[in-house]
C-alpha positions, 0 to 999 in steps of 0.5 A, a space after each residue: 434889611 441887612 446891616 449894609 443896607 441900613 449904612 447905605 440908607 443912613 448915608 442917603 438920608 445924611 449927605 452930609 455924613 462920610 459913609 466910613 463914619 456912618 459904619 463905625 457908628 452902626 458897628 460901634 452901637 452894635 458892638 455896644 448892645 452885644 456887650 451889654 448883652 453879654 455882661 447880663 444887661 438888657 438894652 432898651 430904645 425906647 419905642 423900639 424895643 429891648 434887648 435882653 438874655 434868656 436862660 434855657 435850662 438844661 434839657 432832655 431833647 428827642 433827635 427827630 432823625 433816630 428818636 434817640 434821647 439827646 441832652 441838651 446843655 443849658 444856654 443863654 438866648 438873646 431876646 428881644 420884645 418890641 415896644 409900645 410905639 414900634 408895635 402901633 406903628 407896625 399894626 396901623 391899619 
């Protein structure tokens, strides 16, 4: 599902809502999380999941194309780890 979709869906299920204010609050709660994810912060919603940093430490990597030795600089990742409810919900058989 993109991020149009889920406006589109949002706005569906809520006739009530103009879509204009539906995107504002999905970019706005978007915004939120990748703030906080650049602050070093983790977000957490519970039942779904939390959204943290990973930090990948520098690196001597391979270029699969020539074999050459390559280094790779240190990077942060965002990660994210599915929560309880969410994974039950998902494996329902």
């Amino acid at each position: 599902m993109t991020k149009s979709e889920l406006i589109l869906r949002l706005v569906e299920t809520n006739p009530h809502l103009f879509q204009r204010d539906v995107e504002s609050v999905v970019s706005t709660v978007f915004e939120k999380i990748t703030e906080a994810l650049i602050r070093g912060d983790r977000v957490e919603l519970r039942g779904f999941g939390a959204f943290s940093i990973k930090h990948r430490e520098a690196r001597v990597g391979r270029n699969p194309r020539t074999g050459k030795s390559v280094s790779v600089a240190s990077k942060c990742i965002p990660f994210f780890k599915t929560g309880k409810l969410l994974r039950e919900k998902i494996n329902i058989s």
